[in-house]
N, C-alpha and C positions, 0 to 999 in steps of 0.2 A: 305765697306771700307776695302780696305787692311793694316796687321798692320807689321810695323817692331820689330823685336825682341829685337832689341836693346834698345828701350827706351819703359817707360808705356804706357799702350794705352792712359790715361785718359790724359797725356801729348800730345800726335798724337792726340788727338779727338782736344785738346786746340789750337796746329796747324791747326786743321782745321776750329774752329767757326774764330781763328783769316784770316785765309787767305779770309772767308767769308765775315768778315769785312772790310777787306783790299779791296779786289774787287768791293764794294760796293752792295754786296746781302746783306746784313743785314747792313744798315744805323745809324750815331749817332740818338739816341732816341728810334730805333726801336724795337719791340719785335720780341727776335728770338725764334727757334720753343723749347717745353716744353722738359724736359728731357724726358717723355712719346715719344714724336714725335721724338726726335732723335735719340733716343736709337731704338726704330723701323726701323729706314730710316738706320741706320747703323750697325744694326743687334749687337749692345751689352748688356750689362746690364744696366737697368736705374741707377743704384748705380756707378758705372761707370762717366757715362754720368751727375749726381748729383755731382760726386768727380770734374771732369772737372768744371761743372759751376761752384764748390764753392773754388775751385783756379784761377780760372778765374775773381772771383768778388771779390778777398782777391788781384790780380793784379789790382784793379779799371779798367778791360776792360766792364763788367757786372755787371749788379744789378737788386736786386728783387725787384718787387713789390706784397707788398703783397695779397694774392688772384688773381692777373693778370699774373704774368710769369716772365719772364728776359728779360731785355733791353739791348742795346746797351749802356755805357755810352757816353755821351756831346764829351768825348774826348777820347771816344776808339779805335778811329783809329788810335791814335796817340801812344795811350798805348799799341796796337796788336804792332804794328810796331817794337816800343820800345822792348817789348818781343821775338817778333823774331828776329829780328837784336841780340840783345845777346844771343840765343838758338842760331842760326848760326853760330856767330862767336867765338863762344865757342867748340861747339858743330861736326859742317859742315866743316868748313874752315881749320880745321887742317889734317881731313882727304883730302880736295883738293887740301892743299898741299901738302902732303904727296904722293899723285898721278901724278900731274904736275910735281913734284920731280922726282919720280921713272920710269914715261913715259917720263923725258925730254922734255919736254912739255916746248915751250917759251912763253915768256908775249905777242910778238907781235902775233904770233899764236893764245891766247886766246881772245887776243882785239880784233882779228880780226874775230872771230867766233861770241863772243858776241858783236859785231857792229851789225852783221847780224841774230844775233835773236833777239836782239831789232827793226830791221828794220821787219821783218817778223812777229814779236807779231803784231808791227802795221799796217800792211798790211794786216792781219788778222781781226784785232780789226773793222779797214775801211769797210774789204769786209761784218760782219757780221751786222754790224751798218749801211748799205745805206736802205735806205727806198724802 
C-alpha cells in the first residue's frame, strides 16, 4: 500500500478497511482479516494496524469478538460511508476546489466528465461480472 504524507497511515489504513466495506469485500457481520494478516498484506506495523482497528470500532464500523477477530458491524456500511463522506468533505473537496478554481475549470465540463466515468465504472463493473 502506498502512503500519503499528508495524513497518518493508521487514518489511510481506516480509508481503506472502510472502502473495503464499501465495495462489499468485507460484508455487514463478516470477519475481516486479523491485524497479523493485514499488517503483513500491507507491509506496516501490526501496532499500526491495532491503532486503525481500535478507531475504527470507537467509530462503530468494527468490533471484536472475543478470542475470534473483528467484524463487520450490522450497520458499517453505512457508518464507513458516514466516515468518509466527512473525511472528504472536510478534507478532499476544498483542495478540489481549490484546483477547479485555479485550472478554471467549469461545472459543466466536470459533469460532463463525471457522467462519463460513472458510465464506464459501469461498463466495467458489466464487462467483469458476465459469466
Amino acid at each position: 500500500m502506498e502512503f500519503r504524507n499528508n495524513q497518518a497511515i493508521y487514518l489511510q489504513i481506516a480509508e481503506m478497511v472502510c472502502e473495503n466495506i464499501l465495495l462489499n469485500r468485507w460484508g455487514e457481520g463478516e470477519k475481516i482479516p486479523s491485524v497479523r494478516e493485514l499488517a503483513v498484506t500491507i507491509e506496516v506495523n501490526p501496532n499500526t494496524v491495532a491503532r486503525t482497528y481500535e478507531f475504527l470500532t470507537q467509530k462503530e464500523i468494527i468490533f471484536t469478538k472475543r478470542g475470534m477477530g473483528y467484524f463487520v458491524t450490522e450497520d458499517g456500511k453505512s457508518k464507513a460511508m458516514a466516515f468518509r463522506k466527512e473525511d472528504f468533505l472536510k478534507n478532499d473537496l476544498p483542495l478540489f476546489f481549490q484546483n477547479i478554481d485555479l485550472l478554471n475549470i467549469d461545472f459543466d465540463e466536470l459533469k460532463h466528465r463525471f457522467e462519463n466515468f460513472k458510465k464506464e465504472k459501469t461498463e466495467t463493473f458489466s464487462a467483469n461480472t458476465k459469466i
